[in-house]
C-alpha positions in Angstrom: -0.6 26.6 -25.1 0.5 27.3 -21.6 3.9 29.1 -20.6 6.6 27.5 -18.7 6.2 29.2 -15.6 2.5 28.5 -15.8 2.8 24.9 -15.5 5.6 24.9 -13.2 3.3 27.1 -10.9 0.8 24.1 -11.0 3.5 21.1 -10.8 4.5 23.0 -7.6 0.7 23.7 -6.2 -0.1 19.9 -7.2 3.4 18.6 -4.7 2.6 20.5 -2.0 -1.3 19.0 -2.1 -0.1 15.4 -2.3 2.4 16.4 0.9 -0.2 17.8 2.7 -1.6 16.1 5.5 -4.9 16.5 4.6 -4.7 14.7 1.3 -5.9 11.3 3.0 -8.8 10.0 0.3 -7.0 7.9 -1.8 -8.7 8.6 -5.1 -7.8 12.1 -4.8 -4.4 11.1 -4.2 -4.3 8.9 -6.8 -6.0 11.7 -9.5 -3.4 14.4 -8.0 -0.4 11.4 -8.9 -1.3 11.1 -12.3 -2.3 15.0 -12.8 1.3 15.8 -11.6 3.0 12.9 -13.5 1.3 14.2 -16.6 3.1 17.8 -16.2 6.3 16.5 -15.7 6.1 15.0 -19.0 5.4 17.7 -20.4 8.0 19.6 -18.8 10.8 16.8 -19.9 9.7 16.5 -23.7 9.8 20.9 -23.6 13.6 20.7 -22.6 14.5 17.6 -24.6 
């Protein structure tokens, strides 16, 4: 299983992807969304 800080590190990498200007293909948007929605569940049921 993953640390903490590990998936933290990629909640934070996957938020600044989705801001990024770049980031204009809506399916990748879309897979990035649900990828970073994903973590933050995990992160809420660790601390609940």
């Amino acid at each position: 299983m993953r640390s903490e800080a590990e998936i933290r590190e990629q909640y934070e990498y996957l938020k600044d992807e989705l801001d990024d200007e770049d980031m204009r293909h809506e399916g990748v948007r879309q897979m990035f969304t649900y990828y970073r929605r994903a973590l933050g569940w995990v992160l809420e049921e660790e601390h609940m």
